[in-house]
One Martini backbone bead per residue (centre of mass of N, CA, C, O) as a GRO file, in nm:
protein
  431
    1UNK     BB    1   0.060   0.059  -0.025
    2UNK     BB    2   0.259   0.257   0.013
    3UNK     BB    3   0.440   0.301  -0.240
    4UNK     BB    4   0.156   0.419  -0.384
    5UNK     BB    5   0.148   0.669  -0.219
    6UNK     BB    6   0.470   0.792  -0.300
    7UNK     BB    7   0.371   0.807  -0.575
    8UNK     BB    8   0.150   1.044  -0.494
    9UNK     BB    9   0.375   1.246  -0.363
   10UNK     BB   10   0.549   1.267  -0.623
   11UNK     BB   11   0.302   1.397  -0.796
   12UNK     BB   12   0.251   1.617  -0.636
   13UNK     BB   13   0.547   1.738  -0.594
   14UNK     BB   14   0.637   1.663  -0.945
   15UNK     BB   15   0.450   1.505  -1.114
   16UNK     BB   16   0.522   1.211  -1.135
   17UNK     BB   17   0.464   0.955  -1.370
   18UNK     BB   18   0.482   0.622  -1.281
   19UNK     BB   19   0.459   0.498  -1.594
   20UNK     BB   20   0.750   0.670  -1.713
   21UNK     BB   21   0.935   0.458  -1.524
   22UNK     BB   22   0.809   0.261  -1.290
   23UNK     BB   23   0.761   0.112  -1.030
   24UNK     BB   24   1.000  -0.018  -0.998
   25UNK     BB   25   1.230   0.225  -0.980
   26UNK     BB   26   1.067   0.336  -0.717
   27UNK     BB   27   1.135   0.085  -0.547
   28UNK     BB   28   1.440   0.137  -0.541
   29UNK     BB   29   1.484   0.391  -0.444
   30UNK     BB   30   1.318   0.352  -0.174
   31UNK     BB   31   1.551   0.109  -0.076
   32UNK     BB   32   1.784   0.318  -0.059
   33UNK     BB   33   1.641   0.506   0.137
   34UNK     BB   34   1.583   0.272   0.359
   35UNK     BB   35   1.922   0.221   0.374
   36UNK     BB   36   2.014   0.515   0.465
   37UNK     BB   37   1.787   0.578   0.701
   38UNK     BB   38   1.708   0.339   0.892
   39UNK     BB   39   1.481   0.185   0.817
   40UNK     BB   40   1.284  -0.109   0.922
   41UNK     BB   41   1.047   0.001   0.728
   42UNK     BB   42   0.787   0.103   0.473
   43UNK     BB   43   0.636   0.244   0.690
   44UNK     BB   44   0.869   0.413   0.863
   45UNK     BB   45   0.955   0.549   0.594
   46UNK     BB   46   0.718   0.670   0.556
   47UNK     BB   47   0.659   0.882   0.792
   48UNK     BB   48   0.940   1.020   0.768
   49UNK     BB   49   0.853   1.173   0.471
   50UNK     BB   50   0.590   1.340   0.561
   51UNK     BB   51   0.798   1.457   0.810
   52UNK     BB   52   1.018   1.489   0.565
   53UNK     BB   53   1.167   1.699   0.346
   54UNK     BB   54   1.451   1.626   0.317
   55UNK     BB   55   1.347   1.337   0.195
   56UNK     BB   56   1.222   1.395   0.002
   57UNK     BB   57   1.412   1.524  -0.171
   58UNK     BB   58   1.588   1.263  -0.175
   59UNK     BB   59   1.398   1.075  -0.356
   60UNK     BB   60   1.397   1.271  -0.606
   61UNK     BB   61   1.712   1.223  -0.626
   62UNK     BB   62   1.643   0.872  -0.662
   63UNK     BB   63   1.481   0.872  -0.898
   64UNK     BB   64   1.599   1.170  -1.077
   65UNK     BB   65   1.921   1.070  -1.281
   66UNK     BB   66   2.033   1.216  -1.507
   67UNK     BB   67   2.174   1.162  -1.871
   68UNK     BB   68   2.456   1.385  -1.920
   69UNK     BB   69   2.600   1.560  -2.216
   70UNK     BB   70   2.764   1.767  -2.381
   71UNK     BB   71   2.573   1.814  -2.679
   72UNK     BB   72   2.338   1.680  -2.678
   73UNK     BB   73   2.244   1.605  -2.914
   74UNK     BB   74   2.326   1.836  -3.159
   75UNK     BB   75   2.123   1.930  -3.365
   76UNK     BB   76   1.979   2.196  -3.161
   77UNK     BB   77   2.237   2.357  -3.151
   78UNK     BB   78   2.310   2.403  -3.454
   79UNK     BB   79   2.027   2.573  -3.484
   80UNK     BB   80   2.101   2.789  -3.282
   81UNK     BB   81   2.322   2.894  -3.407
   82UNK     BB   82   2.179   2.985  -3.667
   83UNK     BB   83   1.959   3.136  -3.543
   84UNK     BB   84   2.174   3.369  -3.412
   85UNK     BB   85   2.308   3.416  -3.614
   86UNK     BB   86   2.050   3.480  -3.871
   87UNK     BB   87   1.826   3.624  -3.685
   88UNK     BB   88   1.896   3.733  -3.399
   89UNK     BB   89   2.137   3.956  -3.470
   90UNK     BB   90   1.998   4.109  -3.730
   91UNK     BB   91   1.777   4.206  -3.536
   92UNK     BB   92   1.973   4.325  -3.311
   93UNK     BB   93   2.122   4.551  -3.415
   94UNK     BB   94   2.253   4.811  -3.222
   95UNK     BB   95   2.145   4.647  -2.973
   96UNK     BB   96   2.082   4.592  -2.599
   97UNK     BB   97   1.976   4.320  -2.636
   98UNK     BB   98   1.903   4.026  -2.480
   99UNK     BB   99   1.974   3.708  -2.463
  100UNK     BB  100   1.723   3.459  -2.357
  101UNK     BB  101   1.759   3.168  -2.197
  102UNK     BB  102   1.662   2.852  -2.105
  103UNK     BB  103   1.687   2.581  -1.884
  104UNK     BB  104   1.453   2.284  -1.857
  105UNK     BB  105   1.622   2.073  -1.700
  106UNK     BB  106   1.961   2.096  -1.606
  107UNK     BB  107   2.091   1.944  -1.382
  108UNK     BB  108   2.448   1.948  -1.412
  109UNK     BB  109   2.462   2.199  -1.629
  110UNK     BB  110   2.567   2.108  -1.973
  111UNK     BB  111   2.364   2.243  -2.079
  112UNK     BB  112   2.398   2.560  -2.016
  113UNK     BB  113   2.705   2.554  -2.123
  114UNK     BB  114   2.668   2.472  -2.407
  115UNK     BB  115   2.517   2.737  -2.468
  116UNK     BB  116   2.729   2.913  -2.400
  117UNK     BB  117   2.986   2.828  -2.558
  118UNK     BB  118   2.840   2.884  -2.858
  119UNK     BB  119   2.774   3.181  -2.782
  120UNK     BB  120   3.118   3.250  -2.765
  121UNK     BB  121   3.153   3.140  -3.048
  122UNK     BB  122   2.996   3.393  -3.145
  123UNK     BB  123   3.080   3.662  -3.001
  124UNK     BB  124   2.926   3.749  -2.713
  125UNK     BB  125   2.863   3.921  -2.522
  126UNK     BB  126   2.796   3.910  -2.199
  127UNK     BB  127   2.582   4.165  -2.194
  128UNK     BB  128   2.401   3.960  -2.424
  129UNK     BB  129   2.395   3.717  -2.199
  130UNK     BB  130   2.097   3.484  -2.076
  131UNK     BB  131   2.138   3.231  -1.888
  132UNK     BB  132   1.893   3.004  -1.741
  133UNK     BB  133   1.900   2.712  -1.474
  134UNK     BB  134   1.648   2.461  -1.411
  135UNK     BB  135   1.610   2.256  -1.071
  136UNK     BB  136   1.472   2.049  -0.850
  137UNK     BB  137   1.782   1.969  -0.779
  138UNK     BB  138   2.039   2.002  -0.536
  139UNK     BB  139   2.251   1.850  -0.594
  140UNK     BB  140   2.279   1.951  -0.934
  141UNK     BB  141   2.326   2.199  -0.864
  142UNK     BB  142   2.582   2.200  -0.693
  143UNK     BB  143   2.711   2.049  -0.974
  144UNK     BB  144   2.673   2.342  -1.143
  145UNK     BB  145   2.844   2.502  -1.001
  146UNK     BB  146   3.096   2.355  -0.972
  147UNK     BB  147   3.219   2.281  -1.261
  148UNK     BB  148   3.260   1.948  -1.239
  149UNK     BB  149   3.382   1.683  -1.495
  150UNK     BB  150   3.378   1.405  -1.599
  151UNK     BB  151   3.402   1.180  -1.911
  152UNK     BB  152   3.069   1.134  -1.918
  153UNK     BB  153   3.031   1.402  -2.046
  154UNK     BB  154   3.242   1.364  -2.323
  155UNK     BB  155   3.093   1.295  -2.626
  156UNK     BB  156   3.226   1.211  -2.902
  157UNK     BB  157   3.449   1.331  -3.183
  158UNK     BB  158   3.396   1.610  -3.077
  159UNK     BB  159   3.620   1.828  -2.814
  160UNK     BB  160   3.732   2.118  -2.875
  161UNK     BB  161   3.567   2.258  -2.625
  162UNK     BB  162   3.729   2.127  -2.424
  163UNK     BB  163   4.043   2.299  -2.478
  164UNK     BB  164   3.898   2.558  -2.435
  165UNK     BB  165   3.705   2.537  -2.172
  166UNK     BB  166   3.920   2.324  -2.027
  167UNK     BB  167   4.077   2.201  -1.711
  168UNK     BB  168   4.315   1.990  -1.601
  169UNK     BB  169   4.219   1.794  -1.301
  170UNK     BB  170   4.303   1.505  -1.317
  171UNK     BB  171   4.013   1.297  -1.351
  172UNK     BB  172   3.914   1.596  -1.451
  173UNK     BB  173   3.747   1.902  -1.487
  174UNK     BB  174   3.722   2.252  -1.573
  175UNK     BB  175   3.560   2.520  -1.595
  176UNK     BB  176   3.524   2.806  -1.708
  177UNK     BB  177   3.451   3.125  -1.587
  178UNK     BB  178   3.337   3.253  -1.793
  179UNK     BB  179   3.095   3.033  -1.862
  180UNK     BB  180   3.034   3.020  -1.531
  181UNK     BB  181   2.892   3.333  -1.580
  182UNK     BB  182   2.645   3.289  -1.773
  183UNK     BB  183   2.512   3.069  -1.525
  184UNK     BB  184   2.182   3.090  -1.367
  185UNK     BB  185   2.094   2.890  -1.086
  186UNK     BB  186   1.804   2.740  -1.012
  187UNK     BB  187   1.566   2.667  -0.770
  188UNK     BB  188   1.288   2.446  -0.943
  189UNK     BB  189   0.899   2.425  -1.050
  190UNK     BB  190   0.714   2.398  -1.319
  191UNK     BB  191   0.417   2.308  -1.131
  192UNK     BB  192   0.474   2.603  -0.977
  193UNK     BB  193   0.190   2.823  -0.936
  194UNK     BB  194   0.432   3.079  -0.764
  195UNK     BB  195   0.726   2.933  -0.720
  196UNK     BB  196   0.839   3.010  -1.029
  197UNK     BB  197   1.186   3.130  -1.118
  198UNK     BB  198   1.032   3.327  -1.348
  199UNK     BB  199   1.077   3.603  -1.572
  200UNK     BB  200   0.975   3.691  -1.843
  201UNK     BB  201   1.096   3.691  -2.185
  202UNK     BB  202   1.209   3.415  -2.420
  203UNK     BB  203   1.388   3.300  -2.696
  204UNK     BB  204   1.485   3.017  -2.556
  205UNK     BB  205   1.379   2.716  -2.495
  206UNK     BB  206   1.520   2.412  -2.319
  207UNK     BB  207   1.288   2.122  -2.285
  208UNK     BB  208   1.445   1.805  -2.263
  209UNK     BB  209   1.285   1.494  -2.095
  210UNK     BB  210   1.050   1.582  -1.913
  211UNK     BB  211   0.737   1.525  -2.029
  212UNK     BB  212   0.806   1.208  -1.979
  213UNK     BB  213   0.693   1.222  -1.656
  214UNK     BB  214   0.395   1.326  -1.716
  215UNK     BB  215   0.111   1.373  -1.742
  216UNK     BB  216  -0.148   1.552  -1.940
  217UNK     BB  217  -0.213   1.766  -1.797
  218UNK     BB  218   0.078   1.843  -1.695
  219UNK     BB  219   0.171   1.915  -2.013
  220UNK     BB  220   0.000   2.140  -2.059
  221UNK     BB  221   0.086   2.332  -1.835
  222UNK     BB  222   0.380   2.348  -1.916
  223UNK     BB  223   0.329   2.424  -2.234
  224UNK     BB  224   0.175   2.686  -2.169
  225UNK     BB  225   0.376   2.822  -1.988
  226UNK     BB  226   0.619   2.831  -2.181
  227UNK     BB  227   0.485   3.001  -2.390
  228UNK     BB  228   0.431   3.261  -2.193
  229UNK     BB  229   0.796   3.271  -2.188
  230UNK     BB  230   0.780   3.344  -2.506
  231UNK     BB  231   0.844   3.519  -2.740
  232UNK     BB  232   0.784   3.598  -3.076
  233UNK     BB  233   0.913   3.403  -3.228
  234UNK     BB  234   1.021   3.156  -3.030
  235UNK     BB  235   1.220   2.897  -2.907
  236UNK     BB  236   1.162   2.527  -2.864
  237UNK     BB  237   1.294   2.250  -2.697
  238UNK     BB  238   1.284   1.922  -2.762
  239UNK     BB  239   1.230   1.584  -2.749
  240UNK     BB  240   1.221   1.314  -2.928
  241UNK     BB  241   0.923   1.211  -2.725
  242UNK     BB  242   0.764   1.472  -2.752
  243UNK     BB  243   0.626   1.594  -3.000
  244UNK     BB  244   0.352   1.475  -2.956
  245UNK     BB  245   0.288   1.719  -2.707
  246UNK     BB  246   0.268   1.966  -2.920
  247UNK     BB  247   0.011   2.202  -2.941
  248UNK     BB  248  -0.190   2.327  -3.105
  249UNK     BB  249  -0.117   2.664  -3.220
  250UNK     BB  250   0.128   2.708  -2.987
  251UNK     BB  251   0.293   2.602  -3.218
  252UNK     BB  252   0.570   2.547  -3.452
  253UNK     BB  253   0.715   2.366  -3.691
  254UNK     BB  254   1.029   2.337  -3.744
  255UNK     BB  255   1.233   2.258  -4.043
  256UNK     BB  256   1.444   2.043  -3.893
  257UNK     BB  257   1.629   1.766  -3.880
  258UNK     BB  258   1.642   1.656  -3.545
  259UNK     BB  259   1.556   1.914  -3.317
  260UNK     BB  260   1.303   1.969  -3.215
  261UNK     BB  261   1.143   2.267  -3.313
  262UNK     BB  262   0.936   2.534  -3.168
  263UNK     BB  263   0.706   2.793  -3.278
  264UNK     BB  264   0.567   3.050  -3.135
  265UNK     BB  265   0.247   3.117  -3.196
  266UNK     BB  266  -0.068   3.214  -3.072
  267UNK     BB  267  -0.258   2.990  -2.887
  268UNK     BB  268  -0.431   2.885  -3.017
  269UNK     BB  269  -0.618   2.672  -3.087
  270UNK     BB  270  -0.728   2.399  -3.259
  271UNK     BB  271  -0.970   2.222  -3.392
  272UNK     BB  272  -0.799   1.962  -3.340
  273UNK     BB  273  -0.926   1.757  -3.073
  274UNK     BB  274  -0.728   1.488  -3.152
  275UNK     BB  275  -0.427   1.687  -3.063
  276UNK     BB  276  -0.545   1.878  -2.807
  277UNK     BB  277  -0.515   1.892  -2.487
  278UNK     BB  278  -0.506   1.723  -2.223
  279UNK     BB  279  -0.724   1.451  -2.341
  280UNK     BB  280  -0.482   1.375  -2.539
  281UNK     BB  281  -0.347   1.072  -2.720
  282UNK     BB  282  -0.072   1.052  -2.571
  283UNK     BB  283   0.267   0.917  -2.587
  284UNK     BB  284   0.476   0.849  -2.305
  285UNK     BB  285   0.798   0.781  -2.348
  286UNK     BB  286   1.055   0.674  -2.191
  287UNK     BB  287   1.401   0.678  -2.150
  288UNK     BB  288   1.721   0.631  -2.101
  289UNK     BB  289   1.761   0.855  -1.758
  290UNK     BB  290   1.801   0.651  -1.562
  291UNK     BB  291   1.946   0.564  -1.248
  292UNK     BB  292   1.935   0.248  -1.121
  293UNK     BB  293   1.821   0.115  -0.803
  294UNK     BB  294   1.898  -0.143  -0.571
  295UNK     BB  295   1.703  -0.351  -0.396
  296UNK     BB  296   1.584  -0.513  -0.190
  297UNK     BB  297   1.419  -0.816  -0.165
  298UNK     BB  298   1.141  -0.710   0.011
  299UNK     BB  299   1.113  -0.476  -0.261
  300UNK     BB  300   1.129  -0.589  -0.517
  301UNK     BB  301   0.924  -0.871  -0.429
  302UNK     BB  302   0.668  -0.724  -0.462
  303UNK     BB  303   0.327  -0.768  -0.528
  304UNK     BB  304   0.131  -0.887  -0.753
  305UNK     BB  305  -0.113  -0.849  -0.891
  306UNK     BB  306  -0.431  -0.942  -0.943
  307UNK     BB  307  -0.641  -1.140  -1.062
  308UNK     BB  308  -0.955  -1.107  -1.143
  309UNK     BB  309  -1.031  -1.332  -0.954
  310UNK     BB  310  -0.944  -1.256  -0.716
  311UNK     BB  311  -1.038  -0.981  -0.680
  312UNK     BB  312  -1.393  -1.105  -0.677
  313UNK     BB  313  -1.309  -1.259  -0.420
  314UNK     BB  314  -1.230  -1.046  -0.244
  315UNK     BB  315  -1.484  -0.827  -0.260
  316UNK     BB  316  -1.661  -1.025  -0.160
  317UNK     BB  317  -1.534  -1.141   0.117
  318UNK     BB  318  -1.529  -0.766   0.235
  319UNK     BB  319  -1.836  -0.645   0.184
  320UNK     BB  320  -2.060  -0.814   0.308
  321UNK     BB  321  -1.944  -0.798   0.577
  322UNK     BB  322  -1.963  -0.617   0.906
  323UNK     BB  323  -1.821  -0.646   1.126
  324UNK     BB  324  -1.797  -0.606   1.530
  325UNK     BB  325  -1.572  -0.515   1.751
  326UNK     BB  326  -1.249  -0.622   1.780
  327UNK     BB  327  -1.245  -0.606   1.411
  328UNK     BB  328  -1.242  -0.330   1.316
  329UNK     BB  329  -0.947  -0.352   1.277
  330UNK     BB  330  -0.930  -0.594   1.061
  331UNK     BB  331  -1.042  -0.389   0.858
  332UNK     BB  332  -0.819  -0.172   0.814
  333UNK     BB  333  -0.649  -0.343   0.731
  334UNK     BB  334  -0.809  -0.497   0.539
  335UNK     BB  335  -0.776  -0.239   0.342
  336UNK     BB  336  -0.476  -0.203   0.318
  337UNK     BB  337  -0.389  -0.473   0.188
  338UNK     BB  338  -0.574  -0.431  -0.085
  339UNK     BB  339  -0.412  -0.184  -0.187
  340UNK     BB  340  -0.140  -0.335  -0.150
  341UNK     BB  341  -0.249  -0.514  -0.433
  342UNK     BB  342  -0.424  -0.295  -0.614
  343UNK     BB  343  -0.708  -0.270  -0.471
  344UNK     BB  344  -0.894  -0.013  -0.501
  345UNK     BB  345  -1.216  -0.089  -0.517
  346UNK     BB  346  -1.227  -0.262  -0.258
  347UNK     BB  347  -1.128  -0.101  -0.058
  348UNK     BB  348  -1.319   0.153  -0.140
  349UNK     BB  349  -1.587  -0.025  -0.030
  350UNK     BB  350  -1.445  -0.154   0.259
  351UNK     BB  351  -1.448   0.141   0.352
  352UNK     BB  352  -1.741   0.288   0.325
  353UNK     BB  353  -1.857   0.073   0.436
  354UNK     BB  354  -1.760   0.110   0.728
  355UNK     BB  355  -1.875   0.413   0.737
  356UNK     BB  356  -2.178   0.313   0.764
  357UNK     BB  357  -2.149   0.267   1.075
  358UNK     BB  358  -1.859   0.434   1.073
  359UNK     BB  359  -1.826   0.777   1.085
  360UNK     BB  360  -1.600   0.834   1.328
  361UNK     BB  361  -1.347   0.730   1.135
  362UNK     BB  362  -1.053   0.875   1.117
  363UNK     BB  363  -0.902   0.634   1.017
  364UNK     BB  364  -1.101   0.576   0.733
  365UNK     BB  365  -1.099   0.849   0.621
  366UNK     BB  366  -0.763   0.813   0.559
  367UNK     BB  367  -0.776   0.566   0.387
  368UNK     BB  368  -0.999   0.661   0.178
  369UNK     BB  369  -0.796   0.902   0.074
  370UNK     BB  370  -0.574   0.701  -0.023
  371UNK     BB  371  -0.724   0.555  -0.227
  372UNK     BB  372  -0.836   0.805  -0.378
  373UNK     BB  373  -0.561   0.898  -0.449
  374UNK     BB  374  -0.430   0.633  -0.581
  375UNK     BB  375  -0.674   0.715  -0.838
  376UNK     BB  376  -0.712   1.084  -0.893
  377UNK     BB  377  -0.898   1.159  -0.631
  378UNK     BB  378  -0.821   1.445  -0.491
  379UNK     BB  379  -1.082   1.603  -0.403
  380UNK     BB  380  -1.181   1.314  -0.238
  381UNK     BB  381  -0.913   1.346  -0.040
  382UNK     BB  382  -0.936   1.618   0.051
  383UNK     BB  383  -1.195   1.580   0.219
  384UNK     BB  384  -1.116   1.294   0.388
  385UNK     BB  385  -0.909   1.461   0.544
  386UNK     BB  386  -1.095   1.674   0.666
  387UNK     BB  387  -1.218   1.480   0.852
  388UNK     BB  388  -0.980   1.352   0.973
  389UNK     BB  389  -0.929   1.576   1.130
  390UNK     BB  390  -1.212   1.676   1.256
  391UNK     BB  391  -1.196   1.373   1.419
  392UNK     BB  392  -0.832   1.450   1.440
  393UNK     BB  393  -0.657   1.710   1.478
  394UNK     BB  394  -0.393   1.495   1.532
  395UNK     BB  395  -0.352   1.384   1.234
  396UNK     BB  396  -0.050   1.404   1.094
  397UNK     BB  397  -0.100   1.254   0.799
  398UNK     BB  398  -0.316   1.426   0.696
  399UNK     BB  399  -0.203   1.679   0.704
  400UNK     BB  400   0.020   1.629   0.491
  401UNK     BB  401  -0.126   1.610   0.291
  402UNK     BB  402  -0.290   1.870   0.262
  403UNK     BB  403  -0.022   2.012   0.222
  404UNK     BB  404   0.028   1.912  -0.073
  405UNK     BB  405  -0.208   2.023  -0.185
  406UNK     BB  406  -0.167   2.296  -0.150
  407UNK     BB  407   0.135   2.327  -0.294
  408UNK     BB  408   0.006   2.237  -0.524
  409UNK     BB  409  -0.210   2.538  -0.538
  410UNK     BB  410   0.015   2.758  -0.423
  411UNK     BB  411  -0.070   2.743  -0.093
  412UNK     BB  412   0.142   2.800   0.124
  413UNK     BB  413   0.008   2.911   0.364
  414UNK     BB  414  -0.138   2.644   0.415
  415UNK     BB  415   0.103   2.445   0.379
  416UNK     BB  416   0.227   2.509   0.636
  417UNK     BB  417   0.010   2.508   0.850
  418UNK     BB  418  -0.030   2.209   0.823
  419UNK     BB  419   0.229   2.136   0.887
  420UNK     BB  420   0.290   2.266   1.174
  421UNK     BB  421   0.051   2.077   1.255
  422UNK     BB  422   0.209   1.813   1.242
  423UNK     BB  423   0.453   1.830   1.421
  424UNK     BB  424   0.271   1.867   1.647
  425UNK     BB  425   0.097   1.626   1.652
  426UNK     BB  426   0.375   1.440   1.681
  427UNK     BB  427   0.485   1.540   1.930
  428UNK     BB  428   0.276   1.446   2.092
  429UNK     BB  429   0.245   1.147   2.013
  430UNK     BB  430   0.464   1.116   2.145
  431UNK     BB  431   0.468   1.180   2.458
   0.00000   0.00000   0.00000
């Protein structure tokens, strides 16, 4: 049951759809965190993870590790070369203005410098060039920062650009000050409805491998707000599994093999409804970016889905009747099992059957709402955990959700108050 919370604590925190890398990757993470934490087991690992940011944020530098290298795949680079030397600077000759980049995510921070570099080799004035560059990983920032990179980072067969700027230093190189003095990077997520750290409108944004992590739905915002932030025939590029989540209207394809560039059009949606908005049906499959780690044996060989007959018999099983005294305690348990086995639908049955004979449970609208949540019913998870606050003020876990979800729609003072509001009540519960 925990995995699939954990699955939905960082859809929440990160936007993370959990079939674009997969239930194993992020059972994976979670093992090495769990490892990692002195965690005793799964549930314990769970409680740490609610009621401590610090360990969120590190969940997801070990879910999201990405494989990425200057000047990968060149053909993008290529064209903004092209582009800035033919369109954008006779455009703007004699003019104060300035080239403004974003790279996001930026990672360890490869793309964000190889676009520096390009952009130096074409003898731009360090004060008519803005890149920034954005990623979730406090982690990845760090080491964006430091500019010191292994022969990993160095693939293909022109490597010209490491002799011009970068100094042999051991096993490793280091990045010349003038190309990161070129690049501001900052932590920040692009499905942050307010604390979003970008202001202005960009000539080119490099958003190239994200997309194929989000839903739908979280694809349309992402691409919506990048358009926001782009001037009027500014360039988008994208990965190469992204191009069909690009929708009519908003862009326009640049005719340049293997680019992946599109420019903004007008925002108008395209009358064509079967290609356009958050419920059209996108393919997002994920390439190999993702750094897998081994899980212990007890988290790898998590239980596996049951066939349809298992599931009909268990639902039959759990429904008919509601046992009482003693049992109760029995039931939710029995609640958790099945969520924990993937049965949601029975789950959320025999929690429903439960609260109509005992409303006043606390404790079972807080599975209830788990269950929701883990359906991608946010609005009846955010209600169900609101009774059981209102039925249990001190209900740690529940505070805690409530806090993700206001996080997630931008409400920073409500999740914080709940944040606050979980942490006395964790500590009450020590007591």
């Amino acid at each position: 049951m925990f995995y699939g919370f954990i699955e939905n604590l960082l859809k929440n925190k990160m936007g993370l759809n959990p079939d674009s890398i997969g239930s194993s990757t992020i059972a994976k993470a979670i093992g090495r965190r769990i490892v990692e934490t002195g965690s005793e087991n799964i549930h314990k690992y769970y409680e740490n993870l609610i009621n401590t940011e610090q360990e969120m944020m590190a969940l997801i530098e070990e879910v999201v590790v990405p494989e990425t290298w200057f000047f990968r795949d060149k053909k993008p680079f290529l064209y903004l070369q092209d582009y800035v030397a033919k369109t954008w600077l006779p455009n703007n000759a004699g003019s104060n203005n300035v080239l403004r980049v974003l790279s996001i995510p930026c990672s360890r921070g490869e793309e964000p410098y190889s676009v520096a570099m390009l952009l130096t080799d074409l003898t731009l004035a360090p004060s008519s060039v803005c890149i920034d560059a954005i990623d979730i990983s406090s982690e990845s920032l760090t080491m964006a920062k430091r500019g010191r990179y292994g022969k990993n980072s160095f693939r293909g067969n022109d490597l010209s650009y490491r002799e011009r700027y970068f100094s042999k230093n051991e096993n490793d190189y280091m990045l010349a000050n003038e190309i990161r003095q070129l690049v501001n990077f900052t932590q920040g997520n692009v499905l942050d409805e307010t604390g979003f750290p970008v202001t202005g409108l960009y000539d080119v944004i490099f958003c190239r491998n994200l997309l194929i992590y989000f839903d739908k739905e979280d694809q349309y915002r992402v691409i919506k707000r990048l358009h926001n932030h782009l001037k009027d025939n500014g360039i988008l590029f994208v990965g190469h599994a992204e191009a069909s989540q690009i929708f009519d209207g908003l862009f326009e394809p640049v005719r340049h093999r293997g680019t992946f560039a599109y420019r903004k059009g007008s925002g108008k949606a395209s009358g064509n409804d079967n290609k356009s908005g958050p419920n059209s049906p996108i393919a997002a499959k994920p390439n190999n970016q993702l750094t897998l780690i081994t899980a212990p044996k007890e988290i790898a060989n998590k239980p596996k889905k049951p066939r349809k007959s298992e599931r009909r018999r268990a639902a039959t099983n759990s429904t008919n009747k509601i046992p009482s005294g003693n049992e109760n305690e029995e039931i939710l348990l029995n609640i958790e099992r099945l969520a924990d086995r993937g049965m949601l639908q029975e789950a959320g049955k025999l929690a429903e059957a439960y609260l109509a004979e005992h409303n006043k449970s606390a404790k079972a609208y807080y599975f209830l709402g788990l269950v929701r949540e883990a359906s991608a019913d946010h609005d009846g998870a955010v209600e169900l955990f609101r009774k059981a606050v209102y039925l249990n003020a001190d209900y740690p876990e529940a505070l805690v959700h409530l806090s993700l979800h206001a996080d997630r729609h931008g409400d920073k003072k409500l999740a914080e108050r709940y944040r606050e509001r979980a942490k006395r009540a964790e500590l009450r519960r020590r007591k």
